[in-house]
N, CA, C, O and CB atoms as a CASP TS submission, in Angstrom:
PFRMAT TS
TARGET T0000
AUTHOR 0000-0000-0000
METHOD Language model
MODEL 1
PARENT N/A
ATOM      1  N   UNK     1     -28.358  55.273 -13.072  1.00  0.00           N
ATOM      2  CA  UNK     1     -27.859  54.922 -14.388  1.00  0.00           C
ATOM      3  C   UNK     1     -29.000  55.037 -15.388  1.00  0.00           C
ATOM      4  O   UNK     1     -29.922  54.226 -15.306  1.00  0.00           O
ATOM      5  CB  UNK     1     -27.250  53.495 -14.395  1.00  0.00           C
ATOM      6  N   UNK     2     -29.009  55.962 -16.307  1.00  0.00           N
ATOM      7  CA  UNK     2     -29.474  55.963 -17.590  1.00  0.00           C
ATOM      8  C   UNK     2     -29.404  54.568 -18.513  1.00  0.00           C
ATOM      9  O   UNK     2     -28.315  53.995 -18.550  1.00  0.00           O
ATOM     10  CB  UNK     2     -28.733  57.019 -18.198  1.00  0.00           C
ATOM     11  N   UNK     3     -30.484  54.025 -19.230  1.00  0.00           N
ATOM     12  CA  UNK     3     -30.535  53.001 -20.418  1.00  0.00           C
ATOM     13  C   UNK     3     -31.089  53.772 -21.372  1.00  0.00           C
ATOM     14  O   UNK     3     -31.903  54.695 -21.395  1.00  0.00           O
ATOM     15  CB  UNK     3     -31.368  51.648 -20.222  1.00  0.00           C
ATOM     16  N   UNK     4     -30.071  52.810 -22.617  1.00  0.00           N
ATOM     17  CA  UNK     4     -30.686  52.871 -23.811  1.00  0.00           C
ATOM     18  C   UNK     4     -30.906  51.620 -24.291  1.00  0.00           C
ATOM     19  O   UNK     4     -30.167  50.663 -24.062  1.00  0.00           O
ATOM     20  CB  UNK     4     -30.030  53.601 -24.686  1.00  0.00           C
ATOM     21  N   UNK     5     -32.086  51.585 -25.077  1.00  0.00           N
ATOM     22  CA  UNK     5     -32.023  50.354 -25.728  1.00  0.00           C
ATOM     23  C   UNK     5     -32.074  50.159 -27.446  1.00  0.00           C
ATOM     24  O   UNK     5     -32.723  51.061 -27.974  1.00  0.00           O
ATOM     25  CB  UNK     5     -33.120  49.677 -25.126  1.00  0.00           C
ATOM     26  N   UNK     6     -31.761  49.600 -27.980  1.00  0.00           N
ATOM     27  CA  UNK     6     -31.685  49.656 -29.541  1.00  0.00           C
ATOM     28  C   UNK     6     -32.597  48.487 -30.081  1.00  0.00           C
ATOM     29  O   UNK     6     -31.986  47.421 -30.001  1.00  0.00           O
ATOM     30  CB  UNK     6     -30.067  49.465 -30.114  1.00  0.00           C
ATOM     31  N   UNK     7     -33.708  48.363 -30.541  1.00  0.00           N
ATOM     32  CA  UNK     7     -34.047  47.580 -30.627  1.00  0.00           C
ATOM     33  C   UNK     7     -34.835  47.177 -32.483  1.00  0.00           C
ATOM     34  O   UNK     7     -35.631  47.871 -33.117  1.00  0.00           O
ATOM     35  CB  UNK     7     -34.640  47.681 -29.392  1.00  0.00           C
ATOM     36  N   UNK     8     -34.371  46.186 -32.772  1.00  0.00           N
ATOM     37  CA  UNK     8     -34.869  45.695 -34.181  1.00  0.00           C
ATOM     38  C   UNK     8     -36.526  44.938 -34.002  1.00  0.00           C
ATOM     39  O   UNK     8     -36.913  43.920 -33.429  1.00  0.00           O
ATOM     40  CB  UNK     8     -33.583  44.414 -34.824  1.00  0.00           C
ATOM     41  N   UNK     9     -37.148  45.902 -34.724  1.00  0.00           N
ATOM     42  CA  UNK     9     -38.531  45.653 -34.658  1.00  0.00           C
ATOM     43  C   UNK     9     -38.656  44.318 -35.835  1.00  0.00           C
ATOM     44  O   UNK     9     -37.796  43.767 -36.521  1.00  0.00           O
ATOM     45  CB  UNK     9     -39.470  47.186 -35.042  1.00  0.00           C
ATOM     46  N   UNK    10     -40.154  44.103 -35.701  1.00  0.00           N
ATOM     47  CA  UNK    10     -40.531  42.882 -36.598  1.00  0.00           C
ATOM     48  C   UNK    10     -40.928  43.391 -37.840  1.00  0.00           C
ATOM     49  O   UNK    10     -41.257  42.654 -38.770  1.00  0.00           O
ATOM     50  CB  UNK    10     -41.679  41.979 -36.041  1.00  0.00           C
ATOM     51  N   UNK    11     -40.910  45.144 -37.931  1.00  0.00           N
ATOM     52  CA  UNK    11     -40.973  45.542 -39.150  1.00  0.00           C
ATOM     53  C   UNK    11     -39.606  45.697 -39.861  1.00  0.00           C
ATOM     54  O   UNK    11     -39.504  46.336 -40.908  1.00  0.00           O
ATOM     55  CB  UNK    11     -41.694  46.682 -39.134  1.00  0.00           C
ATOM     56  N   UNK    12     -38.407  45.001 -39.167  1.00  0.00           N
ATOM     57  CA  UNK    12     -37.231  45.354 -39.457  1.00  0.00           C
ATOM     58  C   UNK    12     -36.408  46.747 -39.474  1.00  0.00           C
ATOM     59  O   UNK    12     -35.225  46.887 -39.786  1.00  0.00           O
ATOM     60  CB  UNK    12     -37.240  44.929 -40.399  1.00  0.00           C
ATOM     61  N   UNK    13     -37.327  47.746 -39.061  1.00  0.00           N
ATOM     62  CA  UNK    13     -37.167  48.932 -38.632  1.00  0.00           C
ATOM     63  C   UNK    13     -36.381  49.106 -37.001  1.00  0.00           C
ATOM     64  O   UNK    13     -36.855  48.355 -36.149  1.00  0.00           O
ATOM     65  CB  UNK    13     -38.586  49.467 -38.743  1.00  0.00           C
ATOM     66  N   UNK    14     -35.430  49.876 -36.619  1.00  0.00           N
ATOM     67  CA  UNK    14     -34.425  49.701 -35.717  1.00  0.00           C
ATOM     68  C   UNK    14     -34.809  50.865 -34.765  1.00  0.00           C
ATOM     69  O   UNK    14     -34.089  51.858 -34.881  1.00  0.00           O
ATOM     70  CB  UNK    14     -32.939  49.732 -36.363  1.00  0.00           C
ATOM     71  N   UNK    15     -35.841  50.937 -33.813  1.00  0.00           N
ATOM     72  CA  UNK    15     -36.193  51.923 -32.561  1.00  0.00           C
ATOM     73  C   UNK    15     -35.084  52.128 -31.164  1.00  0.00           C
ATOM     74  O   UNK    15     -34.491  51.270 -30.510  1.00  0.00           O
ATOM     75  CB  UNK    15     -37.645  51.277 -31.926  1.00  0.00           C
ATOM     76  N   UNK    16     -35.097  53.496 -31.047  1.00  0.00           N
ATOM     77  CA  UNK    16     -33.786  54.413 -29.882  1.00  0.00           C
ATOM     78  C   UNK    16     -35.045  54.115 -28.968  1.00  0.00           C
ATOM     79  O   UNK    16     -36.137  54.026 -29.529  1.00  0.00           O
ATOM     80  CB  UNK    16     -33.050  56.649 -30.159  1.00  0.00           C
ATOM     81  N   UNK    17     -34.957  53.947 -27.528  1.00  0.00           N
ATOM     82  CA  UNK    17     -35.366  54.687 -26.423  1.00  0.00           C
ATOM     83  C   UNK    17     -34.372  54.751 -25.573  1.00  0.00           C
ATOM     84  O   UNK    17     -33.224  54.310 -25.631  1.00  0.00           O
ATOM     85  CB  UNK    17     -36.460  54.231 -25.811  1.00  0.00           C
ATOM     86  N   UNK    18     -35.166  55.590 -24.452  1.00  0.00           N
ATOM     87  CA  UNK    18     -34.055  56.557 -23.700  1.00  0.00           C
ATOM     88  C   UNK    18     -35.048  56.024 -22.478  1.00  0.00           C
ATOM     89  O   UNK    18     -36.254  56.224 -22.626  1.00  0.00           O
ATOM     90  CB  UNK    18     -33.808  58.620 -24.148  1.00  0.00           C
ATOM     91  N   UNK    19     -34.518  55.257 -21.106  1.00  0.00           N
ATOM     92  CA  UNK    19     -35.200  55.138 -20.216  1.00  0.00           C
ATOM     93  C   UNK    19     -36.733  54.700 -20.403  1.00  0.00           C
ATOM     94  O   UNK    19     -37.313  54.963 -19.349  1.00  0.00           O
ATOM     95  CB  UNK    19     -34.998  56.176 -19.677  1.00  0.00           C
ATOM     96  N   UNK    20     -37.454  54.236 -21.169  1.00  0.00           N
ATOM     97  CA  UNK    20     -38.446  53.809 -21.536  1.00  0.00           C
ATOM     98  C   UNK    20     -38.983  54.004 -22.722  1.00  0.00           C
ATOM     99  O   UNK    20     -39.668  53.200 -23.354  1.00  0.00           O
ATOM    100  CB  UNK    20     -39.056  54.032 -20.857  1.00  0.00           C
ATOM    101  N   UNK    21     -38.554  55.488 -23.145  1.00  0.00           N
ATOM    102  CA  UNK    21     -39.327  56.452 -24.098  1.00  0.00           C
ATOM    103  C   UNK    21     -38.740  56.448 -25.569  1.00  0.00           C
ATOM    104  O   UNK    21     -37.811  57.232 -25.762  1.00  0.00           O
ATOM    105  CB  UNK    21     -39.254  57.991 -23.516  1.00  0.00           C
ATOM    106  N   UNK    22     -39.165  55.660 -26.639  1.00  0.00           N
ATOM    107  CA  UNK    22     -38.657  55.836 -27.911  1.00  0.00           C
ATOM    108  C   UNK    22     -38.412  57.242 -28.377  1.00  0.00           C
ATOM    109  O   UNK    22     -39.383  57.998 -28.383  1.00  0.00           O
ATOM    110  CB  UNK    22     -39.495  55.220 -28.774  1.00  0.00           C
ATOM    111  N   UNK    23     -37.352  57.653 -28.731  1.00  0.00           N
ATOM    112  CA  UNK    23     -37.170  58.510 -28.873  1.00  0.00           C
ATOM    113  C   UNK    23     -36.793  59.025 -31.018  1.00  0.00           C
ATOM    114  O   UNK    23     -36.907  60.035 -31.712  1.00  0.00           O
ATOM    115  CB  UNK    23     -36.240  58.523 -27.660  1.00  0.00           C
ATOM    116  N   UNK    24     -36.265  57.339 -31.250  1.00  0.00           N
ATOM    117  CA  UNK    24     -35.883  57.554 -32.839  1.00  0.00           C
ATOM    118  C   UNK    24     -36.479  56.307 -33.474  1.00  0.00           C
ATOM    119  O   UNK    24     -36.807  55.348 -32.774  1.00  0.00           O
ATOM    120  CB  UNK    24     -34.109  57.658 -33.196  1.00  0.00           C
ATOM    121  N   UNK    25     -36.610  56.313 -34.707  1.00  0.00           N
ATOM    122  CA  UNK    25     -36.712  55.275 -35.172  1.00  0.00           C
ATOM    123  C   UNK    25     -35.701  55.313 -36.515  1.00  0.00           C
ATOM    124  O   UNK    25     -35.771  56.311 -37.232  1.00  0.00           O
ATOM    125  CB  UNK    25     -38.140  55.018 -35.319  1.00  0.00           C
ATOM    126  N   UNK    26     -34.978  54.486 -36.782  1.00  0.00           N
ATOM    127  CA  UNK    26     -33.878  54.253 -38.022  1.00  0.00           C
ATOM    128  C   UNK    26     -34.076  53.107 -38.756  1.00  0.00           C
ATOM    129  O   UNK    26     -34.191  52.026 -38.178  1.00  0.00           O
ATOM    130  CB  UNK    26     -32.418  54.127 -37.568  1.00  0.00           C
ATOM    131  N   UNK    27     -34.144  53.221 -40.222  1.00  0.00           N
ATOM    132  CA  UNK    27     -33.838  52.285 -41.008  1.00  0.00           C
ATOM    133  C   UNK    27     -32.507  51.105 -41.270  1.00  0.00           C
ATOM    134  O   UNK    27     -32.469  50.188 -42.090  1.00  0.00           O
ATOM    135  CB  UNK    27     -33.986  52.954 -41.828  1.00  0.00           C
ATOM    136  N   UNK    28     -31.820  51.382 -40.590  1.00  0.00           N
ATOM    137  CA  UNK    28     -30.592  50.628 -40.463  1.00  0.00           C
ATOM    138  C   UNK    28     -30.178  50.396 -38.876  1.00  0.00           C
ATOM    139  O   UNK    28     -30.674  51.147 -38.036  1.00  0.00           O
ATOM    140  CB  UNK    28     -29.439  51.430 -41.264  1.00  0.00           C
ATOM    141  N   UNK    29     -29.257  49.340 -38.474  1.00  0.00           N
ATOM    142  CA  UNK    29     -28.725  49.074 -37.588  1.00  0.00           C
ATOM    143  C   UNK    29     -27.914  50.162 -37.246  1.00  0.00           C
ATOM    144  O   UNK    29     -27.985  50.927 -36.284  1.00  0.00           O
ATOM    145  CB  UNK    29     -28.247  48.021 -37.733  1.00  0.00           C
ATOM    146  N   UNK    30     -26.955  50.097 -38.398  1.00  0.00           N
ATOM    147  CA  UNK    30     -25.798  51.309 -38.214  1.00  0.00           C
ATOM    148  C   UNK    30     -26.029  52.966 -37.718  1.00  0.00           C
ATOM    149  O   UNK    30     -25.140  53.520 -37.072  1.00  0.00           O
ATOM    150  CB  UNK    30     -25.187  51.461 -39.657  1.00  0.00           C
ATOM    151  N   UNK    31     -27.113  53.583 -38.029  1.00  0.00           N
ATOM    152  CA  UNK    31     -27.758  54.845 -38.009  1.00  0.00           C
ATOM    153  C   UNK    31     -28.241  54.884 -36.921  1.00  0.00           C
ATOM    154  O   UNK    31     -28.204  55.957 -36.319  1.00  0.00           O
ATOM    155  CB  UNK    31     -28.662  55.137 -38.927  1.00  0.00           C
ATOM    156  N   UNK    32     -28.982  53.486 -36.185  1.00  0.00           N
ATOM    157  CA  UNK    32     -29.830  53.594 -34.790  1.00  0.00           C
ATOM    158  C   UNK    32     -28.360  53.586 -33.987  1.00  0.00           C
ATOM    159  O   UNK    32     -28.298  54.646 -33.365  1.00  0.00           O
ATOM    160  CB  UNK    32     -31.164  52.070 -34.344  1.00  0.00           C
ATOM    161  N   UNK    33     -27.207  52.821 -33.777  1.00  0.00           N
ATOM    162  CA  UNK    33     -26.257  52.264 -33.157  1.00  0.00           C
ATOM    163  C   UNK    33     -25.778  54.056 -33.188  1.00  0.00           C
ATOM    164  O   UNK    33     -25.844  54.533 -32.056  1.00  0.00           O
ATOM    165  CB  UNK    33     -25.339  50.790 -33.935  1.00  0.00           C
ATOM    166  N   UNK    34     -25.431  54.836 -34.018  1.00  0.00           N
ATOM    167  CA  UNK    34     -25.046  56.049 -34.226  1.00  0.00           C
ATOM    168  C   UNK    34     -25.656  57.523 -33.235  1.00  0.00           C
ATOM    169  O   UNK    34     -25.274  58.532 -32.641  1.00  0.00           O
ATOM    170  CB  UNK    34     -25.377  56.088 -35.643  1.00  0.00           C
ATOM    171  N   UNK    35     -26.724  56.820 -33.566  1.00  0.00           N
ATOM    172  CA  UNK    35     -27.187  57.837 -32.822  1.00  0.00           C
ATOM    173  C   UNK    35     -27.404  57.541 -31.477  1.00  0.00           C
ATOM    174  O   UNK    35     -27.374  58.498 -30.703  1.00  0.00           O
ATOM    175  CB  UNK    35     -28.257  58.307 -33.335  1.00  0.00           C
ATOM    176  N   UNK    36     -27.619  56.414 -31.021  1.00  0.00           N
ATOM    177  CA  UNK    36     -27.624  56.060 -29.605  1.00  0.00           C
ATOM    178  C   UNK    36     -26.217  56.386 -28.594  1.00  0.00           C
ATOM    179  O   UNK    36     -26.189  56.731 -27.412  1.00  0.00           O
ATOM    180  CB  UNK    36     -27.908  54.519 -29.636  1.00  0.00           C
ATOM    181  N   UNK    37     -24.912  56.092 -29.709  1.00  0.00           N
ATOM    182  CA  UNK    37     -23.813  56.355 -29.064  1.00  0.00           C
ATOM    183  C   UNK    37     -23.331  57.504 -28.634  1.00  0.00           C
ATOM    184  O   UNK    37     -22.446  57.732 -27.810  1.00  0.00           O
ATOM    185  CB  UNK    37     -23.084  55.977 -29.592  1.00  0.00           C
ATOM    186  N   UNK    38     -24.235  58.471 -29.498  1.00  0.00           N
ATOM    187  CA  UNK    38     -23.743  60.018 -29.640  1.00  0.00           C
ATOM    188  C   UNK    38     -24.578  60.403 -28.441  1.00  0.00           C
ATOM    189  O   UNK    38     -24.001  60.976 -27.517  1.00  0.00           O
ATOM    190  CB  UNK    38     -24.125  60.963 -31.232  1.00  0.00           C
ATOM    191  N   UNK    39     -25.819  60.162 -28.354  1.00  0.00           N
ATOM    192  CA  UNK    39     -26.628  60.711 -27.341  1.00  0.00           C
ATOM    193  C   UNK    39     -26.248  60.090 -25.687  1.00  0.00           C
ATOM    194  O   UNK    39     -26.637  60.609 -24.641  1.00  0.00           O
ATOM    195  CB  UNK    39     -28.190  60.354 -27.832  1.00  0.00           C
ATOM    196  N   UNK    40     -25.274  58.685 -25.829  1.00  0.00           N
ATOM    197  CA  UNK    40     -25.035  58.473 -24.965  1.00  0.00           C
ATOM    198  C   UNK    40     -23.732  59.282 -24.081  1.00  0.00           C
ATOM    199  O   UNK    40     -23.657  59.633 -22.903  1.00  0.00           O
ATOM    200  CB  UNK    40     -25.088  57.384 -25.225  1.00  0.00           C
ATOM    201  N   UNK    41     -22.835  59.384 -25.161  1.00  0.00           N
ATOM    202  CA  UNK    41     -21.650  59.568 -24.837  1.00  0.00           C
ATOM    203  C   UNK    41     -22.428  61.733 -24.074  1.00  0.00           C
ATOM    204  O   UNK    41     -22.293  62.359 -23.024  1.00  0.00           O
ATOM    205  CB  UNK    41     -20.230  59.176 -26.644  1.00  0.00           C
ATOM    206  N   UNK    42     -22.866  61.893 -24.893  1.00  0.00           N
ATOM    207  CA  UNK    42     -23.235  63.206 -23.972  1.00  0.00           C
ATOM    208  C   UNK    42     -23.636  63.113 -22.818  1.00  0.00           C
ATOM    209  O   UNK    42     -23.424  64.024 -22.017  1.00  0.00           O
ATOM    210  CB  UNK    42     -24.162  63.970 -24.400  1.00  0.00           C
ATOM    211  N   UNK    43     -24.438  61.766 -22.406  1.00  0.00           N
ATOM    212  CA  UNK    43     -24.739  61.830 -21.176  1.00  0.00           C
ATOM    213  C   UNK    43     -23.692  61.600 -20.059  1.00  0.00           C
ATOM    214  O   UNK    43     -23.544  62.063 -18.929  1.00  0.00           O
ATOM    215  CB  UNK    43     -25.683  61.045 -21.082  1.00  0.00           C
ATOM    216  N   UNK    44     -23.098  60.804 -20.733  1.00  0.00           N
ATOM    217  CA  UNK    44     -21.571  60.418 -19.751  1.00  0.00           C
ATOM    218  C   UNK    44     -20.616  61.779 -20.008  1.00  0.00           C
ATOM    219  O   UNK    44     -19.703  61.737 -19.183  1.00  0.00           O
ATOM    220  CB  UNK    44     -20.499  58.689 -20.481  1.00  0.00           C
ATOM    221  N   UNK    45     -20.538  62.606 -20.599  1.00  0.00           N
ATOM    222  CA  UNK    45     -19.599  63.902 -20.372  1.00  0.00           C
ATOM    223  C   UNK    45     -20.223  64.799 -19.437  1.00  0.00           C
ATOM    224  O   UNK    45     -19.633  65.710 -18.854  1.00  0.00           O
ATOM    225  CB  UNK    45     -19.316  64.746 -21.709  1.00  0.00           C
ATOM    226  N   UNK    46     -21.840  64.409 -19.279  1.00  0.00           N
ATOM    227  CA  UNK    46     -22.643  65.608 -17.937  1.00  0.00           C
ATOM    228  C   UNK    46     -22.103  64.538 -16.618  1.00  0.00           C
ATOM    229  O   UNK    46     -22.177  65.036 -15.495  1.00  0.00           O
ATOM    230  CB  UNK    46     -25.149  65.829 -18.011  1.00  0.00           C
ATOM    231  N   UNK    47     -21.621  63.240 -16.713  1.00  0.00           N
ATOM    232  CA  UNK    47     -21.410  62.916 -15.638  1.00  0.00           C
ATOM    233  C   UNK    47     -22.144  61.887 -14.987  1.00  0.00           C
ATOM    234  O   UNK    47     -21.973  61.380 -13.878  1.00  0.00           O
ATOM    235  CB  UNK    47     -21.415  63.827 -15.114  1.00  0.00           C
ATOM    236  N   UNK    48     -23.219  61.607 -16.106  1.00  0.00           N
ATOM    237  CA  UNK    48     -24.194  60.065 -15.627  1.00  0.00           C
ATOM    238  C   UNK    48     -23.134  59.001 -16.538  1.00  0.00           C
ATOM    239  O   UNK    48     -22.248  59.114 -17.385  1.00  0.00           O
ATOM    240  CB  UNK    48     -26.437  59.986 -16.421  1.00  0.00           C
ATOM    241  N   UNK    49     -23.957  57.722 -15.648  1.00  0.00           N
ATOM    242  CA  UNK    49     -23.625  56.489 -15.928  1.00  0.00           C
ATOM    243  C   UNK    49     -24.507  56.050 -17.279  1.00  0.00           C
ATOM    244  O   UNK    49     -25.718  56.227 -17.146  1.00  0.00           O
ATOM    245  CB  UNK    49     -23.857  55.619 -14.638  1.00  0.00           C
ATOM    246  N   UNK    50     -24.138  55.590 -18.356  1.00  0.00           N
ATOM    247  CA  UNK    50     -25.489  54.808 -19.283  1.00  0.00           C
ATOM    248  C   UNK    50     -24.828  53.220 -19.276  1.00  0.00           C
ATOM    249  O   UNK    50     -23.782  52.592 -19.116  1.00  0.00           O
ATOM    250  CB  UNK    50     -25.752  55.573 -21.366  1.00  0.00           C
ATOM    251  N   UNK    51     -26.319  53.082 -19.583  1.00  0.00           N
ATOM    252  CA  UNK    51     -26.342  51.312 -20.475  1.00  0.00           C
ATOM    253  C   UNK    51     -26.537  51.588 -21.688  1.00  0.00           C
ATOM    254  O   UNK    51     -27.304  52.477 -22.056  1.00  0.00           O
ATOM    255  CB  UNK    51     -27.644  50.072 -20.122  1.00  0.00           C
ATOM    256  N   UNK    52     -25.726  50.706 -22.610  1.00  0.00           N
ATOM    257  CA  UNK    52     -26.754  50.255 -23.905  1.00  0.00           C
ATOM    258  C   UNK    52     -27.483  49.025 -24.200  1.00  0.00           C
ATOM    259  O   UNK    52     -26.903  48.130 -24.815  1.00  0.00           O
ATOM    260  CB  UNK    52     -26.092  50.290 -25.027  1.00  0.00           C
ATOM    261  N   UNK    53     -28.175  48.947 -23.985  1.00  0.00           N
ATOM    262  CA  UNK    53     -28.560  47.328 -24.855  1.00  0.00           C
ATOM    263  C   UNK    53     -29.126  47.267 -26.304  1.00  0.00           C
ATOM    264  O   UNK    53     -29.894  48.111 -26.767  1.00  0.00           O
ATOM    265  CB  UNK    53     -29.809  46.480 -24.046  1.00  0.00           C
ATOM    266  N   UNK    54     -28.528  45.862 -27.156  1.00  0.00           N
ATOM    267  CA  UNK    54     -28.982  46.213 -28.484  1.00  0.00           C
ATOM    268  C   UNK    54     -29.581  44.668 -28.527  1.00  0.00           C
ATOM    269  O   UNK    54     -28.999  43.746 -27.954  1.00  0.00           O
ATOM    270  CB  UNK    54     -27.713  46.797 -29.748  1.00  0.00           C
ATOM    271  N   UNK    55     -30.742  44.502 -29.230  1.00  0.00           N
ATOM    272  CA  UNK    55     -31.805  43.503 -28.805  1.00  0.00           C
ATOM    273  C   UNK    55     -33.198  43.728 -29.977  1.00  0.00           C
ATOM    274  O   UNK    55     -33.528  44.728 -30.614  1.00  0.00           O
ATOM    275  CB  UNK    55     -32.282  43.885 -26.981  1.00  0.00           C
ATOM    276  N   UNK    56     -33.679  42.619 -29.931  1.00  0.00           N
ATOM    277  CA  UNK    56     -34.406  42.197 -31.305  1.00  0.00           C
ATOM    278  C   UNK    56     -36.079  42.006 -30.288  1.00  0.00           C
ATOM    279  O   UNK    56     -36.298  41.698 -29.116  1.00  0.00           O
ATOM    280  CB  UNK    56     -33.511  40.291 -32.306  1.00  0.00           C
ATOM    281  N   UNK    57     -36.883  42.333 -31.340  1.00  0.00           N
ATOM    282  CA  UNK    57     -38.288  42.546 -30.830  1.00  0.00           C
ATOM    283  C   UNK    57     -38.764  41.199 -30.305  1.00  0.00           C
ATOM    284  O   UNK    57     -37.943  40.377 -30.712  1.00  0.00           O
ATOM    285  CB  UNK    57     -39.295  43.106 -31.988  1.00  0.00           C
ATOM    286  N   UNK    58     -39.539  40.696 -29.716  1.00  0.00           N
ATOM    287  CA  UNK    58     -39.727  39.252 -29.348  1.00  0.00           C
ATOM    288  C   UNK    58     -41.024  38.604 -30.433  1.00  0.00           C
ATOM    289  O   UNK    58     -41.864  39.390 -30.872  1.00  0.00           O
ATOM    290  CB  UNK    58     -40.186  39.179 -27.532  1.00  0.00           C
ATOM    291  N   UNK    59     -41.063  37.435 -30.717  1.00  0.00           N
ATOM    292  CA  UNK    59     -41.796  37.130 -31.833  1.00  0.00           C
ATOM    293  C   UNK    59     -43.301  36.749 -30.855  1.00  0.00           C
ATOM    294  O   UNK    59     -43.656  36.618 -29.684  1.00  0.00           O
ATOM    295  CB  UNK    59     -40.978  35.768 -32.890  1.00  0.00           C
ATOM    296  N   UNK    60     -43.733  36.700 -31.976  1.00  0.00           N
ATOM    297  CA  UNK    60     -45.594  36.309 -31.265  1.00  0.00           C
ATOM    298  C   UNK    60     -46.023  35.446 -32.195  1.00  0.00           C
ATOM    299  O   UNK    60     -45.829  35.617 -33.399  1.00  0.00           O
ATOM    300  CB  UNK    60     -46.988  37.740 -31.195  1.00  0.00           C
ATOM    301  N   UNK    61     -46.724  34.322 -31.625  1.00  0.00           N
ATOM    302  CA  UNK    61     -46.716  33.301 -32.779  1.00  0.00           C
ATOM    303  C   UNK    61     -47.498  33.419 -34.113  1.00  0.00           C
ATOM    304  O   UNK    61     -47.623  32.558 -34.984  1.00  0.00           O
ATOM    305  CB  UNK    61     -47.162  32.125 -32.249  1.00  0.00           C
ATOM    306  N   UNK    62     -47.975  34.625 -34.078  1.00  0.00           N
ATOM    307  CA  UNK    62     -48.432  34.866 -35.763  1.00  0.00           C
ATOM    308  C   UNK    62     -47.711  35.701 -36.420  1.00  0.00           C
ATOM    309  O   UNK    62     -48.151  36.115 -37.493  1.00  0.00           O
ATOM    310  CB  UNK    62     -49.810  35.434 -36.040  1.00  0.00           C
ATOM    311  N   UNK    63     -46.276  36.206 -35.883  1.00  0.00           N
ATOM    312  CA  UNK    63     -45.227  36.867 -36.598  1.00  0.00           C
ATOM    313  C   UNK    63     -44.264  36.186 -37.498  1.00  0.00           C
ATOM    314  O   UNK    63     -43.392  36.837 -38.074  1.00  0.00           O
ATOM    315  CB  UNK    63     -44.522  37.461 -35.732  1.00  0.00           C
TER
END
């Protein structure tokens, strides 16, 4: 099974990766969510399994 993850940085900026590897970075939720779905759904028409997860950067206490 293939993952994606969508994730909202602490710059409020919204990063794609693909199995580990950032692949996009988007200014909006909507645009990252867009493109993750599109790239997913291709993977599931070759016949793999995906995840998505959509998930927020973790804070550090001087953030």
């Amino acid at each position: 099974m293939e993952r994606f993850v969508v994730t909202r940085t602490r710059k409020g900026l919204w990063s794609v990766s693909h199995d580990g590897e950032t692949f996009a970075i988007f200014p909006t939720e909507e645009e990252a969510l867009s493109a993750t779905f599109a790239r997913a759904a291709e993977r599931r028409r070759a016949g793999i399994n995906v995840a998505i997860v959509v998930t927020h950067a973790l804070k550090t206490p001087d953030t």
